[in-house]
MARZAVEX-356177 format. One record per residue: residue in one letter; x, y, z of N, C-alpha, C, O in turn. Coordinates in steps of 0.001 Angstrom, whole numbers, plus 524288, in hexadecimal, padded with zeros to 5 digits. Atoms other than C-alpha are relative to their C-alpha. Last residue first. Layout:
BEGIN
AXYZXYZXYZXYZ/...
END
This chain:
BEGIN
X7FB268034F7FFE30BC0F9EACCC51AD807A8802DD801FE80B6D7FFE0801FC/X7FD73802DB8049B0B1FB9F135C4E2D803457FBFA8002D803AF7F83D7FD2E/X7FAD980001801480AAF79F5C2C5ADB800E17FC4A7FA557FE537F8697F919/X8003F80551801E809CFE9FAD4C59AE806DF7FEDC7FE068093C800B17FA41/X7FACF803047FFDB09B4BA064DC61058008A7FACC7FE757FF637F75780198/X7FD947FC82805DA08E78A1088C61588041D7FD837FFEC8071A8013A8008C/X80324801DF804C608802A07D4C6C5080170803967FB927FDD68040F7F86B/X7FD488039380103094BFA0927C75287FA4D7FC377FC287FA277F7B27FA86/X8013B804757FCA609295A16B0C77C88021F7FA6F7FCF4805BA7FA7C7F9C6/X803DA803878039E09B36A2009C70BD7FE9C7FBF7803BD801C97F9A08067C/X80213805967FE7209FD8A2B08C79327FEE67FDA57FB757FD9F800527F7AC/X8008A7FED17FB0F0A475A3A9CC79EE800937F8D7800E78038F7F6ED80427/X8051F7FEDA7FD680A73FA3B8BC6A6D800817FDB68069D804AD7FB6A80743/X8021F7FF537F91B0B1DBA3E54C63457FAE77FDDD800207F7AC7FDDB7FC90/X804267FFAA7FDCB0B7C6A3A78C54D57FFBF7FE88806AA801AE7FB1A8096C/X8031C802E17FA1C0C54DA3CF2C51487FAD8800AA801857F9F08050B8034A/X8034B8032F800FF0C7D2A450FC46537FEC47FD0B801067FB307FB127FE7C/X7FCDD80330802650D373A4BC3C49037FB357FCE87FDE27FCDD7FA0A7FA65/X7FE347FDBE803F00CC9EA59ACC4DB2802D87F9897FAE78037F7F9F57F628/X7FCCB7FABD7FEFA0C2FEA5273C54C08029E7FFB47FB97801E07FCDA7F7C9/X7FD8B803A1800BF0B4B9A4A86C522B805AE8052A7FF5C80520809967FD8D/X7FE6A7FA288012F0A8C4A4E89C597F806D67FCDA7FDCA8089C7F8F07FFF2/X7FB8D8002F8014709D26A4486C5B67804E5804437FDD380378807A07FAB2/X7FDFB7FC33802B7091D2A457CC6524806877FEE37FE4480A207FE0980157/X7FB568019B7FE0D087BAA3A7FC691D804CD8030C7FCCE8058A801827F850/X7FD2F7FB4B7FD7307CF4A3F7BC6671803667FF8D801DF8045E8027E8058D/X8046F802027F8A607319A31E6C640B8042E803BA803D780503802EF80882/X8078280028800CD07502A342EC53EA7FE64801CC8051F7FA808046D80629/X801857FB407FF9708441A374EC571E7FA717FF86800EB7F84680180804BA/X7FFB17FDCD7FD33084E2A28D3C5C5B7FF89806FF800F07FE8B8095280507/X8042F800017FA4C07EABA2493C51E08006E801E3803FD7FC7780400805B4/X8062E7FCE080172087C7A295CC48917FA267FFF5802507F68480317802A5/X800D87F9357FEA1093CBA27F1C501B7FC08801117FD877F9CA805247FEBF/X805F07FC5080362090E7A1896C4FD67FF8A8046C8021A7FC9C8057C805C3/X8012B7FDE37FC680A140A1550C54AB7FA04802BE7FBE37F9F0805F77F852/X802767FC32804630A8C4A0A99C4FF87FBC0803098033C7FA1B8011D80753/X806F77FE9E7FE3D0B05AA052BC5A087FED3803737FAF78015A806D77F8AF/X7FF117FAFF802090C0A3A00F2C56617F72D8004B801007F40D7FCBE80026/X806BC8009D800F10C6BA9F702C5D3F7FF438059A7FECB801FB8096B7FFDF/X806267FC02801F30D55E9F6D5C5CE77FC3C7FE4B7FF967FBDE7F9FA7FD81/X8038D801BF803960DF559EEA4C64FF7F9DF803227FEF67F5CB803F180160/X7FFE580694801D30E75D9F7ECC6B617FC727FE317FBBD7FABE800BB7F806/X80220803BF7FC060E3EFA060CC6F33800B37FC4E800017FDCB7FA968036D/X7FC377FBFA7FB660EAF6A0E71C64097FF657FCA2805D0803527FB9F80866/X7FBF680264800450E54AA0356C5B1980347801A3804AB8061A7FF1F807A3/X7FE8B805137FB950D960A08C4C5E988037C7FE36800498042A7FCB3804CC/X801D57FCFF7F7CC0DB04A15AEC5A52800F17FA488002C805437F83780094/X7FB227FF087FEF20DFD9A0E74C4B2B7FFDB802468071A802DC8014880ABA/X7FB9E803D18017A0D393A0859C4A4F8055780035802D78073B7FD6F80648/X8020C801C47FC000CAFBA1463C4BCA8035C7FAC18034E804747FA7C807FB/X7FF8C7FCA37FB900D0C7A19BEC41EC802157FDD68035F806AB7FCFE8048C/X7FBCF7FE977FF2A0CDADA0F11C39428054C8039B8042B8099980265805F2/X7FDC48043D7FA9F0C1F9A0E38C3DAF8059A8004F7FEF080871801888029F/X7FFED80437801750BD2DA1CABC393F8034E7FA70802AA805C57FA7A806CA/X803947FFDB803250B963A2960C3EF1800857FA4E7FB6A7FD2A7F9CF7F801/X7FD8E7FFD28038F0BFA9A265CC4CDA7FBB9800387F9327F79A7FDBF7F904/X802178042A803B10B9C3A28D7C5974802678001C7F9A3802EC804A27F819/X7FE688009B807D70BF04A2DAEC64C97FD517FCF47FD817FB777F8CD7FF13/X7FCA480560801340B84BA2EEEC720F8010B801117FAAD7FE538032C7F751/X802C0803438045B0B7C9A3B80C772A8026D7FBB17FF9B806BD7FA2E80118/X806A37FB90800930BC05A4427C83917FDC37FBE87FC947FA777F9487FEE6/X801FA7FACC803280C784A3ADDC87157FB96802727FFB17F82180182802E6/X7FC6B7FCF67FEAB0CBA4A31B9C93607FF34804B07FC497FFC18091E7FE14/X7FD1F7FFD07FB910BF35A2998C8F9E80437805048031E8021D8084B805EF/X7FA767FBF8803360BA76A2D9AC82F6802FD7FDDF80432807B67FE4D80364/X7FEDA7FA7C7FE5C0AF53A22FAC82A9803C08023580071807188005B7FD87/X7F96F7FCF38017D0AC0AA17D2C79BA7FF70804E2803287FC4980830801A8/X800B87FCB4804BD0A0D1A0D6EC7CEA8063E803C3800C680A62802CC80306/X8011C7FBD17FE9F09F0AA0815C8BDF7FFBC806147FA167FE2A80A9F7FA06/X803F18014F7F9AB0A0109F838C8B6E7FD3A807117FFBD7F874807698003B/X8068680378801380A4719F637C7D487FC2E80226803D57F76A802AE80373/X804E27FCC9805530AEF1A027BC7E347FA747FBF57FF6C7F5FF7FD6F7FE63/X802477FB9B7FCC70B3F39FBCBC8CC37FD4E803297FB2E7F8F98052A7FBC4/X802C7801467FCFF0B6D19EF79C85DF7FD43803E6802A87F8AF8031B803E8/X803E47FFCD8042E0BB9B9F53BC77D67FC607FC668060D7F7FE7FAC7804EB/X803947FD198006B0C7AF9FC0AC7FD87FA367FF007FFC97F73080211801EF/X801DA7FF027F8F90D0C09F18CC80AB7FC718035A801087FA1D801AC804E4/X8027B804507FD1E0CF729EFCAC71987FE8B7FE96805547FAA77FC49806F8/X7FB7D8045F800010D5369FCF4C6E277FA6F7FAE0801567F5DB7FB95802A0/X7FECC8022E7FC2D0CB90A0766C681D805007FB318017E807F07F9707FE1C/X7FC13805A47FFA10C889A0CE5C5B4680022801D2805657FF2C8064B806E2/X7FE627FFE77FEB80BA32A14C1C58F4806007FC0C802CD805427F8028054D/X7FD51807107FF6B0B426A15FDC4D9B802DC801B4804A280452806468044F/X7FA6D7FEAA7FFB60AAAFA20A2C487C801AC7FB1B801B07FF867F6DB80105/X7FC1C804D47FD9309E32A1C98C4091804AD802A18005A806FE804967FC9F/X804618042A7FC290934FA2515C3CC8801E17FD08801E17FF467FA17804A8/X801A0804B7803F009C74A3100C388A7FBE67FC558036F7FA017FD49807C0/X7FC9F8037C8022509CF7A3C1DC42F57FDAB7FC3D7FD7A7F9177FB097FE53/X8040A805518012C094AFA4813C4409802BF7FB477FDED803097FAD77F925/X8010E8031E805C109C6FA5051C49DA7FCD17FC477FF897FB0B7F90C8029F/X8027380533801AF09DBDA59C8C55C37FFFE800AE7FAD88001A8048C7F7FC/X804897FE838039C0AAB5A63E2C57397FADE7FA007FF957FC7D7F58B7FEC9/X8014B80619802730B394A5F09C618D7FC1B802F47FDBA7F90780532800AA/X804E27FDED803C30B82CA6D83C67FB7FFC47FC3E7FC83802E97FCF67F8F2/X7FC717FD65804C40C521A684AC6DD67FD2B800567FB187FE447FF067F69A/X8045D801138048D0BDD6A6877C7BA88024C801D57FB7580333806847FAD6/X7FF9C7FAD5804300C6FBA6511C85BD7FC187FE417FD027FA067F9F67FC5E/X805737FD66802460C53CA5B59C9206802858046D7FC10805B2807907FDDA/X8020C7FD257FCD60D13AA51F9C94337FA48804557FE547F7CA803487FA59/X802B47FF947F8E80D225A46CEC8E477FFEA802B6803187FEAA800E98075F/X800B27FD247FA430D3C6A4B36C80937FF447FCAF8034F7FB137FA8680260/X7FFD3806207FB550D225A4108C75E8803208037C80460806818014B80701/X805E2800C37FCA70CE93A4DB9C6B278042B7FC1280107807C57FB337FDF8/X80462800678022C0D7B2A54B1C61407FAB47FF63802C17F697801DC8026F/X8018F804FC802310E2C4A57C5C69DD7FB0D801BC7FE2C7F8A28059D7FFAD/X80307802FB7FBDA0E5C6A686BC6C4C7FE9E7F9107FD077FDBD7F8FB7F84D/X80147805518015B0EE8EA724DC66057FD317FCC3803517FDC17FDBA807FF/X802F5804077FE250F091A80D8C67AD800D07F9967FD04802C97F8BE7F8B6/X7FCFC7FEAB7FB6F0FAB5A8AD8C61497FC1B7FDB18035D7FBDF800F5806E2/X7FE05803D17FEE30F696A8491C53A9803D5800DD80603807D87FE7C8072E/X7FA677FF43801460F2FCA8FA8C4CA1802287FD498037C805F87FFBA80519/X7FD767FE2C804BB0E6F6A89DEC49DC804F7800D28009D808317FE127FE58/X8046F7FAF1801CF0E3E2A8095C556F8021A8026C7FACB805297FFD17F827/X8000C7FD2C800B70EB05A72CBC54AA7FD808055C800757FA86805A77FCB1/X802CE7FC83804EA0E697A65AAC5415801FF804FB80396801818047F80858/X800937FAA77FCCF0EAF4A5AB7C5BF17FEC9802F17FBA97FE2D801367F737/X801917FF4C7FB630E8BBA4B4EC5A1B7FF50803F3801367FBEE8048180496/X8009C7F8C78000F0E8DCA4A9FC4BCC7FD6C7FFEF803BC7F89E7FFD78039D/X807147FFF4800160E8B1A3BD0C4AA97FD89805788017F7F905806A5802A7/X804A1803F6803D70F547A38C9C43E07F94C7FF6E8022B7F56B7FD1F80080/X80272804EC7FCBB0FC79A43EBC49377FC4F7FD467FEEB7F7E07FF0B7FE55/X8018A806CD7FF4110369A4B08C41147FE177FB4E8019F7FEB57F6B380060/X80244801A6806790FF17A582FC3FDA7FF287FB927FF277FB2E7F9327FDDB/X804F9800EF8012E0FDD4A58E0C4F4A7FEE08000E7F9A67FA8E7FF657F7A6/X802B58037A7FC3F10B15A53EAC512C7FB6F7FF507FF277F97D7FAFF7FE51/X8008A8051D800BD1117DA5BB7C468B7FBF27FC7D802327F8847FA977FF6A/X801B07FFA0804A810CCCA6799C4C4F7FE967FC517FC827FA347FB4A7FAD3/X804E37FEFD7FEE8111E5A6530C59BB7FD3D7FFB17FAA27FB2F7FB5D7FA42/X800D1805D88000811E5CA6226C53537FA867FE08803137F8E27F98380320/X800878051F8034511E9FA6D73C4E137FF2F7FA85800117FDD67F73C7FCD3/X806317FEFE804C411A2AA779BC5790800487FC527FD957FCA37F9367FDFF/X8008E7FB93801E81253EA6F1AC612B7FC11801997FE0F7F8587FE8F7FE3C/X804407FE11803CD126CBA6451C6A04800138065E7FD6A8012480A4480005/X7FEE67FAB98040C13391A5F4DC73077F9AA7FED67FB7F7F8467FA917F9C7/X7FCBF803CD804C3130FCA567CC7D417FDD4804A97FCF47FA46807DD7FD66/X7FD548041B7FE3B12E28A58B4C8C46801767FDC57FAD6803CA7F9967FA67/X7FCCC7FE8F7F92812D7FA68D5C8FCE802397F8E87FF6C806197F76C801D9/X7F8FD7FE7780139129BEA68D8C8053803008004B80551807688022B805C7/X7FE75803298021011B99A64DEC8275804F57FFDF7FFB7806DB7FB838006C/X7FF058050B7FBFD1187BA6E4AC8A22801437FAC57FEDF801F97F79180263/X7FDCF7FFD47FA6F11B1CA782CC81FE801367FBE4803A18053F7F9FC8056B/X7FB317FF88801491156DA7353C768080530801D080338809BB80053802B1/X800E3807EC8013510876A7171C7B8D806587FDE780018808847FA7B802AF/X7FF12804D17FA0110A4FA7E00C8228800B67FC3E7FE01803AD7F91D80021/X7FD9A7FECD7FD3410C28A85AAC75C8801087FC89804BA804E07F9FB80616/X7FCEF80258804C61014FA7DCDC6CD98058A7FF63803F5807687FB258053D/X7FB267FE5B801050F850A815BC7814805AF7FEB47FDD6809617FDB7800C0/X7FB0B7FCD67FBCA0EEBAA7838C7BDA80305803057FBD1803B2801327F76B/X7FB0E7FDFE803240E095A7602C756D8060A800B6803B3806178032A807D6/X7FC6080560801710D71CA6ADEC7A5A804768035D7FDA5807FB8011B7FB45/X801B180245806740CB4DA7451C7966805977FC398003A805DC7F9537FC66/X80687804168013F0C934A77E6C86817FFDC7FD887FDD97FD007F9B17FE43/X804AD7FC017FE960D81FA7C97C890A7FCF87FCBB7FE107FE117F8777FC22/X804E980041805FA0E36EA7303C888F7FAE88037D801F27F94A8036C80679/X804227FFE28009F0EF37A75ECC941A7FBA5800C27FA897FB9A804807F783/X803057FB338036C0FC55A73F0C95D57F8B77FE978004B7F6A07FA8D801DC/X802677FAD97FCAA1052BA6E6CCA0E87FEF78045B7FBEF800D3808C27FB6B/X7FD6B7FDF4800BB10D74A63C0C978B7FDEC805DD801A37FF5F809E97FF79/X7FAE0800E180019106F4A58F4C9E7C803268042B7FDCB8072A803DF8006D/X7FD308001A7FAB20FACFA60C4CA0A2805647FED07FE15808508025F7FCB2/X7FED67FCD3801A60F4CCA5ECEC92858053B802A2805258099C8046B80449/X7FD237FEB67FB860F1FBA51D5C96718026E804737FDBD80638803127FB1F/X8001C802FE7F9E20E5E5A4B05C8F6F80387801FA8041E8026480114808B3/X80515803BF7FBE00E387A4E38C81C3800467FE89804DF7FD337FB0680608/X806017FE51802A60EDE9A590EC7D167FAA27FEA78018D7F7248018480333/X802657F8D37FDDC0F836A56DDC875A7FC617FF967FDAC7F88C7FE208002E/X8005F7FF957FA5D0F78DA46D8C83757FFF18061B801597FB81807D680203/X806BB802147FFCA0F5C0A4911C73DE8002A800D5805A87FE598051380702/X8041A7FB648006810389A519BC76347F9327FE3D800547F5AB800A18028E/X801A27FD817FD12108ABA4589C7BC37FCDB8053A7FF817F971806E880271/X80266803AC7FC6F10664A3CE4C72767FDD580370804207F9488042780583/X8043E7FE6C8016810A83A45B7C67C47FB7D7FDF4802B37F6D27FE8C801B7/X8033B7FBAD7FF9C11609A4716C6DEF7FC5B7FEB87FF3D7FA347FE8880388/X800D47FFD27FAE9117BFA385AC6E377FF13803988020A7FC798035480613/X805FA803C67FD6F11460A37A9C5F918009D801F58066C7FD418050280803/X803E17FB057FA8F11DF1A4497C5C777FB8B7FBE78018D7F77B7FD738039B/X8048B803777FCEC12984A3C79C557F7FCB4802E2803977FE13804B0807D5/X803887FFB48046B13434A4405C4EDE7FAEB7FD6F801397F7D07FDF17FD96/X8020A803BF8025313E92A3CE8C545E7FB598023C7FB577FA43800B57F6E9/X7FCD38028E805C214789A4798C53D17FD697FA717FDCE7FE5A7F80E7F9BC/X7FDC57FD5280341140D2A5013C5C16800657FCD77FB347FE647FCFD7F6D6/X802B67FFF68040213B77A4506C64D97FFE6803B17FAAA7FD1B802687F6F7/X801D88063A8011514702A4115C69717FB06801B67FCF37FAD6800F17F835/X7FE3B8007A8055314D8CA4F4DC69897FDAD7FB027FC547FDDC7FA267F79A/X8031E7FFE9803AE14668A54E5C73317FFDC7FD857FB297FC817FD777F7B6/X80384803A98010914CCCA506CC7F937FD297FFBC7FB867FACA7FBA07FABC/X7FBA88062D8014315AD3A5590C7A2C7F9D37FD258009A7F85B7FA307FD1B/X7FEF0803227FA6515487A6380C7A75800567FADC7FE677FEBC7F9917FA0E/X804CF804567FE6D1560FA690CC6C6E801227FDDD8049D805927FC2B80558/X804E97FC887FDF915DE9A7459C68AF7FC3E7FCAC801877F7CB7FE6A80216/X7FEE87FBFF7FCF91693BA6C38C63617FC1380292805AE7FC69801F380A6F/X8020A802717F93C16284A619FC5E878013280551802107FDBB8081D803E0/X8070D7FEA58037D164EAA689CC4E847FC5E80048806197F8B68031A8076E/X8006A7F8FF80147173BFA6B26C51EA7F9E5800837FFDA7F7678049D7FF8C/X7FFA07FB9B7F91E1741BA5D2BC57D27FDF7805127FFD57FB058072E802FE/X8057C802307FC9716E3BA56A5C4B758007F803978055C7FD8B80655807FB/X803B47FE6E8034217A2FA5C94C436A7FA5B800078045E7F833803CF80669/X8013D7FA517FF021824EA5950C4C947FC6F8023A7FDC57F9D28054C80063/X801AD7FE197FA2317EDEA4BDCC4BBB7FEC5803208011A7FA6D8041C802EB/X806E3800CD8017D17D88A49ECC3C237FE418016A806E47FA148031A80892/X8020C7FB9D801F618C8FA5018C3DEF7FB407FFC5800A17F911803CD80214/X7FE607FAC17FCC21905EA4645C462C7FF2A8059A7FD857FF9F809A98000F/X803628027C7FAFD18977A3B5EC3E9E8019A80365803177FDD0804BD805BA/X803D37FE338001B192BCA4038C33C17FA9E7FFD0803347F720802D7801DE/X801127FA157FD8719D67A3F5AC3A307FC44801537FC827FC028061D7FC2C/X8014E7FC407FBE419A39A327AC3C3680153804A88009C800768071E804A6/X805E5800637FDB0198A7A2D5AC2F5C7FF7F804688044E7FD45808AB8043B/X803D17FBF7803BF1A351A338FC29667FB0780023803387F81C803A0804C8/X7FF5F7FA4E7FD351ACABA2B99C35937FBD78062A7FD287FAC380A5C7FF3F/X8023A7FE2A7FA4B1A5A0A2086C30F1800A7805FD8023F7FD9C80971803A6/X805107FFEC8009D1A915A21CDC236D7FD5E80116804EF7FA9D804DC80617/X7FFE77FC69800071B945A2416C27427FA51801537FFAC7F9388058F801AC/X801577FBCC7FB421B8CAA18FBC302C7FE0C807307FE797FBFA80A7B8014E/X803E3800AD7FC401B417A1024C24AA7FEFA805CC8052A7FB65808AF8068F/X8048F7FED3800301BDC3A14B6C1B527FC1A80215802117FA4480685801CA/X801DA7F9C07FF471C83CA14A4C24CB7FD4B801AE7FDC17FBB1805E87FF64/X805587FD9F7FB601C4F7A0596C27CE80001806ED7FEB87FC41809C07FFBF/X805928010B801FF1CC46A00D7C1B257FC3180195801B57F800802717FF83/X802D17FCB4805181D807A088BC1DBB7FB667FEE27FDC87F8ED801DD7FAEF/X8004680318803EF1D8FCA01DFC2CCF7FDED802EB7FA0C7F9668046F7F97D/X803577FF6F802A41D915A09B6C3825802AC7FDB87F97E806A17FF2A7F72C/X7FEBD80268805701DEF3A07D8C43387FD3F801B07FCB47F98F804397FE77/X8029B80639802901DAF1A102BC4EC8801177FE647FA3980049801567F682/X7FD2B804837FC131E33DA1A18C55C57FD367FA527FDED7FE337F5B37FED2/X7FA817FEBC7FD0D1D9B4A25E4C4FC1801F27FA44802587FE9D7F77780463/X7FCA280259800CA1CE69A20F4C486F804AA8013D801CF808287FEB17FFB2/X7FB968001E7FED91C2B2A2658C5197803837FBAD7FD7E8032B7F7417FF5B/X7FE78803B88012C1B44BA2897C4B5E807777FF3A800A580A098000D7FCAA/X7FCC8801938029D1AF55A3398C51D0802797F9E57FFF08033D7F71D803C9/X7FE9F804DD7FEBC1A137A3600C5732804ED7FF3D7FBB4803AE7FEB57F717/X7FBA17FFFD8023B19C02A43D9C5AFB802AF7F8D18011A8034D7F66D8053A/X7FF04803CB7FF9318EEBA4674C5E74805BE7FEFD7FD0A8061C800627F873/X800468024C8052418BA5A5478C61EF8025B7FA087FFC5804C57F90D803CF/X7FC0B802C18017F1892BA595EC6D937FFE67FBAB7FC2D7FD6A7F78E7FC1A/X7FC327FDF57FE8C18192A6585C6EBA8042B7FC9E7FEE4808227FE617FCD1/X7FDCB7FC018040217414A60EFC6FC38054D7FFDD801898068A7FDD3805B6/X801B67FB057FDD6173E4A5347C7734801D1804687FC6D805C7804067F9B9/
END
């Protein structure tokens, strides 16, 4: 806890000691006061920090944030009693607010989060006092999906438990606005894995535009669209 420092002495008083061992005791005893210094040291820095914060502080690790921030962003903005306007944006301020009532976040580590994130889930406004997910919403926003004219083949990965109900009824968003689609298999690949054993659908977006079927692809480069029936789908494997 702040404040108290660690203190560990090495006691030769009343105890034998042998000229060969005072070497030894005298190394140790270096050791540990230096380990009592590397303490305080660390204390002076904790100080100012609430004791719950410190775990992830020092780990350095923002996946399970970044879990939950996806969760407010797409699906439960509630839990930390804020609100997303039309477009999928919240308030940099709140976000960050409410977040901090159960584990420590800052501008920076907010920042980090959405630089780093290996599939560039959130995006930013300019001066960056908003933020909102890319697209896999489940609740209703519109985060202005520009249309495209996508390649002639997207791909879609899946798990293997899945590929009975995709034969029978084709691909829909279910719990989200769109279904994903990936611009190569590779990709595509790696999604499924997320699900178990991968299957991966290839997807005829060029026919399906032909017969109006509308494609719009977001800020990360994720492809949308509403549906693919299950005559535009030829699984791979």
């Amino acid at each position: 806890m702040p404040g108290v420092p660690l203190k560990t002495k090495v006691i030769t008083e009343e105890i034998p000691v042998y000229p060969e061992a005072k070497e030894k005791i005298a190394y140790y005893q270096e050791i540990v006061t230096k380990l009592d210094s590397l303490y305080a040291k660390a204390n002076d820095l904790l100080v100012n920090v609430d004791y719950k914060y410190r775990v992830p502080f020092m780990k350095n690790d923002y996946k399970e944030l970044s879990k939950f921030i996806s969760l407010i962003l797409r699906h439960k903005p509630e839990v930390i009693n804020i609100s997303l306007d039309e477009h999928g944006w919240a308030k940099v301020s709140e976000l960050i607010e409410g977040i901090s009532k159960t584990q420590f976040i800052d501008m920076e580590i907010l920042e980090k989060i959405v630089r780093e994130d290996e599939k560039q889930r959130y995006s930013f406004n300019e001066d960056k006092t908003l933020i909102r997910a890319n697209q896999g919403h489940s609740i209703q926003v519109d985060v202005e999906l520009e249309k495209k004219c996508p390649p002639d083949v997207l791909w879609h990965g899946t798990g293997k438990k899945y590929v009975e109900s995709i034969d029978k009824i084709g691909l829909i968003p279910k719990s989200r606005l769109y279904v994903h689609l990936s611009s190569d298999y590779e990709t595509a690949q790696k999604v499924g894995q997320r699900h178990g054993v991968p299957v991966v659908y290839k997807v005829n977006a060029k026919e399906m535009q032909k017969n109006g079927y509308e494609f719009f692809q977001s800020a990360n480069g994720v492809w949308l669209c509403k549906e693919v029936p299950i005559n535009y789908l030829v699984k791979e494997g």
